[in-house]
SEPA-982688 format. One record per residue (C-alpha): residue number from 0; residue in one letter; x, y, z. Coordinates in pm, whole numbers, plus 50000, padded with zeros to 5 digits. Each point is the difference from the previous one (the first is absolute). Layout:
<kolmar n="NUM" res="A" u="X" v="Y" w="Z"/>
...
//
This chain:
<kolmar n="0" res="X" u="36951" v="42473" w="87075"/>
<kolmar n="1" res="X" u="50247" v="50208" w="49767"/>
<kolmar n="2" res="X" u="50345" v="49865" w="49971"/>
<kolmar n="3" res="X" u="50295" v="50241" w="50046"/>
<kolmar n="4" res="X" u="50204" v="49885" w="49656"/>
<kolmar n="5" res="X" u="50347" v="50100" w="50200"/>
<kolmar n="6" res="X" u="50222" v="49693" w="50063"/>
<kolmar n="7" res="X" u="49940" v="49923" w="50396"/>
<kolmar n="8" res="X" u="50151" v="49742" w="50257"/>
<kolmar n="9" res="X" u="49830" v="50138" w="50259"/>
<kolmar n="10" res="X" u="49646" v="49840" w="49995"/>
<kolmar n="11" res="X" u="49794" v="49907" w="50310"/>
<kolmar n="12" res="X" u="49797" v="49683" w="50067"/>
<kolmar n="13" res="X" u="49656" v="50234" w="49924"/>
<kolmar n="14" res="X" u="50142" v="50134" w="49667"/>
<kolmar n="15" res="X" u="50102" v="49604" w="49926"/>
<kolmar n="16" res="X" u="49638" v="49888" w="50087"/>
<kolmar n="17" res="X" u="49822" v="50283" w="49805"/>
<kolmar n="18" res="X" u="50096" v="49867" w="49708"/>
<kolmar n="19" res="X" u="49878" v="49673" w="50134"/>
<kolmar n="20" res="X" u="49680" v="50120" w="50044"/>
<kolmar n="21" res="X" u="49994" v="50235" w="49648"/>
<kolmar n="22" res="X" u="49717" v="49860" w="49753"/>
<kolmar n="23" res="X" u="50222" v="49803" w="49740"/>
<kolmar n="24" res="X" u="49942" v="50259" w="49713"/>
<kolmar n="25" res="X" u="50089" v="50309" w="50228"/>
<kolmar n="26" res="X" u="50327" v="49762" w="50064"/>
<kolmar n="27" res="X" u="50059" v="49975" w="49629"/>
<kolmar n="28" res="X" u="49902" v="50373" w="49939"/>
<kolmar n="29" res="X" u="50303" v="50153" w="50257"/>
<kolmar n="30" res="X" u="50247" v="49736" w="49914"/>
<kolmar n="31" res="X" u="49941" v="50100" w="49645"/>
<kolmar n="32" res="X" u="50076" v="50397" w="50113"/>
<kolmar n="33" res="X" u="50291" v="49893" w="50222"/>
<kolmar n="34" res="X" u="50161" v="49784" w="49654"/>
<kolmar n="35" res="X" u="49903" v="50324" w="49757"/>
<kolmar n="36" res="X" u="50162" v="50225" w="50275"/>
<kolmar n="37" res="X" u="50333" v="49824" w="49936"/>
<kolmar n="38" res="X" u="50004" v="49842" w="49671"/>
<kolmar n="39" res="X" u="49839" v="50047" w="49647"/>
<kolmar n="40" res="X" u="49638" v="49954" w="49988"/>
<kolmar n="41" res="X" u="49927" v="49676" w="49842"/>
<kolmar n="42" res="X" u="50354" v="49868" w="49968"/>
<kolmar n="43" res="X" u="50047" v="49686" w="50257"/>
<kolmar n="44" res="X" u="50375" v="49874" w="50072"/>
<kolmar n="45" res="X" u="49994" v="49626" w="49870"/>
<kolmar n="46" res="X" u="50204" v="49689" w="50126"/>
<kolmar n="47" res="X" u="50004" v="49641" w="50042"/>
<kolmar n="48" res="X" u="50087" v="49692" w="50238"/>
<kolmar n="49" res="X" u="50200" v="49784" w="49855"/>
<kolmar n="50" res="X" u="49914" v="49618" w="50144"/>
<kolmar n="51" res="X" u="50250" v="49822" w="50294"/>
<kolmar n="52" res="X" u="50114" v="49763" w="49709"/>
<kolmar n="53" res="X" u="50176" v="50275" w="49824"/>
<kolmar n="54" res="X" u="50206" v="50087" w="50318"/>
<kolmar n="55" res="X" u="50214" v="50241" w="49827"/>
<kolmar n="56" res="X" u="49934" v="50321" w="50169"/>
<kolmar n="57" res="X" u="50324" v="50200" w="50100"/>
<kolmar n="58" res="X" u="49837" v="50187" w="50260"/>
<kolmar n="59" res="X" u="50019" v="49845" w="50349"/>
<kolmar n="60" res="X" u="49664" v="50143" w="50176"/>
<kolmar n="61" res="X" u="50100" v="49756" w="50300"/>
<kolmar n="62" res="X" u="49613" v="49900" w="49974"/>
<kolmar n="63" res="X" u="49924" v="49905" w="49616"/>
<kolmar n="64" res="X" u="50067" v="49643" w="49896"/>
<kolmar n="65" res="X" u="50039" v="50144" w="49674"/>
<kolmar n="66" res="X" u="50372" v="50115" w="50048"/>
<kolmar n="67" res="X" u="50292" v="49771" w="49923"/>
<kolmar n="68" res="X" u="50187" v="50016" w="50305"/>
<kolmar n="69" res="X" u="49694" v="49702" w="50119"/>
<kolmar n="70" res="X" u="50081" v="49766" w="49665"/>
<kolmar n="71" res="X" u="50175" v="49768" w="50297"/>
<kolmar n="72" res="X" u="49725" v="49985" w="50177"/>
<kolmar n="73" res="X" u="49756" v="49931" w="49782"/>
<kolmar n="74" res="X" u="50168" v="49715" w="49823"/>
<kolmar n="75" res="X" u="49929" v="50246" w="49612"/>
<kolmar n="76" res="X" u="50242" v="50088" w="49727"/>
<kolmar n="77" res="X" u="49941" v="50393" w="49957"/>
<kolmar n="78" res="X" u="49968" v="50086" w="49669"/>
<kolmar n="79" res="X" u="50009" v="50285" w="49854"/>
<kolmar n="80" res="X" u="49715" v="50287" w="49998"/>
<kolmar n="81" res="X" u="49823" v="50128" w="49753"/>
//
């Protein structure tokens, strides 16, 4: 199975289970031609989690206890990030 690199929302439940069923290299191989369609070969966008305790995040994902709008419910003091 060859991968299309173009940006899709429109997969069915075969397409989905193909790569299911792909042999785990052949998986790495096209996800590594879909990534060097888009980006710079070799070059990997880095970032971190930051652990509940810090609770400082000013984003409010509505699902991440890392944002500070849960501080009340968690009983923490945010402090500040990184």
């Amino acid at each position: 199975m060859s991968v299309d690199t173009a940006l899709r929302h429109d997969w069915t439940v075969e397409e989905v289970l193909a790569f299911f069923d792909m042999p785990f290299l052949d998986l790495l191989f096209e996800a590594q031609r879909t990534h060097r369609a888009h980006h710079p070969a070799n070059q990997v966008q880095m970032a971190q989690l930051l652990s509940i305790k810090t609770g400082g995040c000013a984003e409010d994902c509505a699902y991440c206890p890392q944002s500070a709008k849960y501080a009340a419910e968690t009983g923490l003091k945010a402090e500040k990030l990184m």
